[in-house]
VOVO-472068 format. One record per residue (C-alpha): x, y, z. Coordinates in steps of 0.2 Angstrom, whole numbers, plus 2048, in hexadecimal, padded with zeros to 3 digits. Layout:
N
XYZ
...
This chain:
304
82F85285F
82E863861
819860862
81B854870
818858883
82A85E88C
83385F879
82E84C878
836846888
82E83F899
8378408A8
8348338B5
8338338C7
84382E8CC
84983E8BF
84E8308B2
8458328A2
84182B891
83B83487E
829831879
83082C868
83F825866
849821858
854810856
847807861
84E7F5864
8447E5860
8417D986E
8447CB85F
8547C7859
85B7C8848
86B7C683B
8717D382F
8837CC82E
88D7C0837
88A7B2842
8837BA852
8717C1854
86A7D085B
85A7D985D
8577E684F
8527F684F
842800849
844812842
839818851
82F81085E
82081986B
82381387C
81280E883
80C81D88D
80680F89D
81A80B89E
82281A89F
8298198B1
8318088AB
8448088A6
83E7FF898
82D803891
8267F7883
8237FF873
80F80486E
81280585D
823806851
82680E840
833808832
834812822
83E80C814
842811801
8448077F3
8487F97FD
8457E97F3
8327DF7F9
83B7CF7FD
8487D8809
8387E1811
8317CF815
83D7C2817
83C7B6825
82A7BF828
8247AF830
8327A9838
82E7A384A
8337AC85C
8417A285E
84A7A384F
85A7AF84F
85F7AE83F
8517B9836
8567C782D
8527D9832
8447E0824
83A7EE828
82A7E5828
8307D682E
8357DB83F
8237E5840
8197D683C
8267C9847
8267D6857
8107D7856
80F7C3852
81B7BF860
81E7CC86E
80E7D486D
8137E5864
8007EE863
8057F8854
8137F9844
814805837
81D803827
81F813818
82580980D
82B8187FB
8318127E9
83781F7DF
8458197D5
83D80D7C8
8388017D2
8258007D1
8247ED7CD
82E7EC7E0
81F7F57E9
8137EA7DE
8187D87E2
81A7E07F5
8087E57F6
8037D47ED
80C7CB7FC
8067D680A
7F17D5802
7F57C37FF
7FD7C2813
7F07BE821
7F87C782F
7F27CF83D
7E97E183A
7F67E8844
8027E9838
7FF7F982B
8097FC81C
80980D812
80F80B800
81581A7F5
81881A7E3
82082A7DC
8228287C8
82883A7C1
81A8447BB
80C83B7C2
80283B7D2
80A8317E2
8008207E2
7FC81B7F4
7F98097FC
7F280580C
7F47F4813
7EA7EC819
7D87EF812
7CF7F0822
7DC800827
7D9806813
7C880A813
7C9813825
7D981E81F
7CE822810
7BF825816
7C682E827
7D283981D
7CC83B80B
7CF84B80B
7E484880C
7E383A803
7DC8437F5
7EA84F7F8
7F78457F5
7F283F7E8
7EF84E7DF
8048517E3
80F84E7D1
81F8437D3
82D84B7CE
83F8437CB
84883C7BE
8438307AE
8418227B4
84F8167AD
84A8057A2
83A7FD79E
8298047A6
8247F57B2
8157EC7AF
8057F27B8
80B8057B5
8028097A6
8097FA79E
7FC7EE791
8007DD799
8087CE78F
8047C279A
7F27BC79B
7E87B37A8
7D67AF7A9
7CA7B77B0
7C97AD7BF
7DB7AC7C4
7D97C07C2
7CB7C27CE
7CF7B67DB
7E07BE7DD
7D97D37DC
7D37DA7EC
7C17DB7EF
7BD7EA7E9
7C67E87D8
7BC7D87D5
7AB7DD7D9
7AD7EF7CE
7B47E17C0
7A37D67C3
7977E87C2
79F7EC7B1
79D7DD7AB
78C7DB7B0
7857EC7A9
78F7EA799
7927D7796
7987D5784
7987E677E
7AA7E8786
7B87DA785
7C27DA796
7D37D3795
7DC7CB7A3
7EF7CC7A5
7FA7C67B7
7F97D87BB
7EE7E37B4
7DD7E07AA
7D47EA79D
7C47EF798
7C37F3786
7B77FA779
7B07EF76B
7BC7EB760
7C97F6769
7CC804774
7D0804786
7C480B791
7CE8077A2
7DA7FC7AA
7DB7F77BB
7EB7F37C5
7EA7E57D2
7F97E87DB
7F67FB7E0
7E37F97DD
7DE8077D3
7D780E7C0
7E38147B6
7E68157A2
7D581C7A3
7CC822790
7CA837793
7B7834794
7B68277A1
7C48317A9
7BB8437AA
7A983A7AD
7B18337BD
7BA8407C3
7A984B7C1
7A083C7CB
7AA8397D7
7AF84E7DA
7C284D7DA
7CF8527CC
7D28487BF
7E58447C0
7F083A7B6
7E08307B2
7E28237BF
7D68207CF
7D88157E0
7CA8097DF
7BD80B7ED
7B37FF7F5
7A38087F5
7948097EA
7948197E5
7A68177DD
79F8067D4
79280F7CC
79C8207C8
7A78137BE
79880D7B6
79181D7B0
7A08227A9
7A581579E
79381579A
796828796
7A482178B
79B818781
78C82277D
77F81D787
């Protein structure tokens, strides 16, 4: 607050006034937590829009929620529910999507961190939110801290991914040259994390249900290599293998990225591509330059 003009504050003409970000901003929607009565919620912190500052009641340009561990299912419930309906309950994400759908929010934010095990919560949540066609208004930022690896960072939707990416590479990169730190993290390691998958799929269900840019790197491996690897399929994760075994890389659909990577794929890609290599796992890009760094470096692995 301490950035914004007048300490964050805007004094009207009447000599009333109003912050320039305010936390505990109320919905317009209603909603129930707990008991039989309905109310609006709140968002963490709502921007008035700057046209509607002399109202006593300016709209909100844009709101923020940020939320911990918080199970994918609470995040979402009722997402769809219709304007009239006052019985939805109060998720994060669900009062951003309901307020632009309905009352003509312009912008939400969501940070959405899992830090305590809970990996396999922010993987269903970004399959439900990729799988989701909502307006481009609502953007979700996913961060998974395991201890002793690098954050691993979600943008949602696609369209806003590649522009965060490609606008702020340089902090992106940053981040994800951070290390997690924390305690073990407690019971079995969820699937997608480094895990060899136990449930297989074909290859068509895999693909149709990756993003984009996964599937067409998947096709240009499979088209410059063809039978020389063997490429298995799991609800997950798949895995591109050497011939008769040997894993060369694995890719994650939920959080869209190499990991598991052999060391040479791994240092031939991290030379290509001119960042560090870390904890051997890489967001997939879009691009063609990133297709065919992954190319030449599992070609790299195997000899050629």
């Amino acid at each position: 607050m301490t950035n914004l003009p007048d300490n964050g504050s805007y004094t009207r003409a009447d000599g009333s006034g109003t912050l320039l970000a305010q936390a505990e901003w109320y919905t317009e929607l209603m909603y129930r937590n707990t008991g039989d009565d309905s109310s609006p919620g709140r968002f963490d912190i709502g921007i008035p829009t700057p046209g509607e500052l002399e109202l006593p009641k300016p709209h909100a340009l844009v709101a923020f929620e940020c939320g911990r561990n918080k199970r994918a299912a609470a995040l979402l419930h009722d997402i769809d529910a219709i304007a009239e309906h006052e019985g939805p309950q109060p998720g994060d994400i669900t009062k951003l999507a309901r307020e632009i759908c309905h009352k003509q929010l312009p912008y939400g934010y969501a940070l959405e961190f899992f830090d305590k095990g809970r990996c396999a919560e922010a993987e269903y949540l970004i399959e439900r939110l990729r799988a989701r066609r909502g307006s481009d208004r609502l953007r979700v930022v996913v961060v998974v801290c395991v201890p002793g690896k690098g954050p691993m960072l979600s943008f949602l939707p696609a369209s806003w991914d590649e522009r965060i990416r490609l606008r702020f590479r340089e902090e992106v990169e940053r981040i994800k040259g951070l290390t997690c730190t924390g305690n073990t993290l407690i019971g079995p390691r969820p699937l997608g994390i480094g895990a060899v998958p136990v449930n297989r799929v074909t290859r068509e269900d895999f693909l149709s249900s990756c993003s984009v840019d996964a599937r067409d790197l998947i096709k240009a491996i499979e088209e410059q290599f063809g039978h020389q690897l063997k490429f298995i399929f799991g609800g997950n994760t798949m895995t591109v293998n050497r011939r008769p075994s040997g894993t060369l890389l694995r890719i994650t659909k939920a959080i869209n990225c190499l990991s598991d990577l052999d060391s040479a794929v791994s240092n031939e890609l991290a030379a290509l591509l001119h960042i560090p290599t870390r904890d051997s796992r890489f967001d997939i890009e879009g691009t063609p330059a990133f297709r065919e760094a992954v190319i030449a470096a599992v070609a790299r692995a195997l000899g050629k």
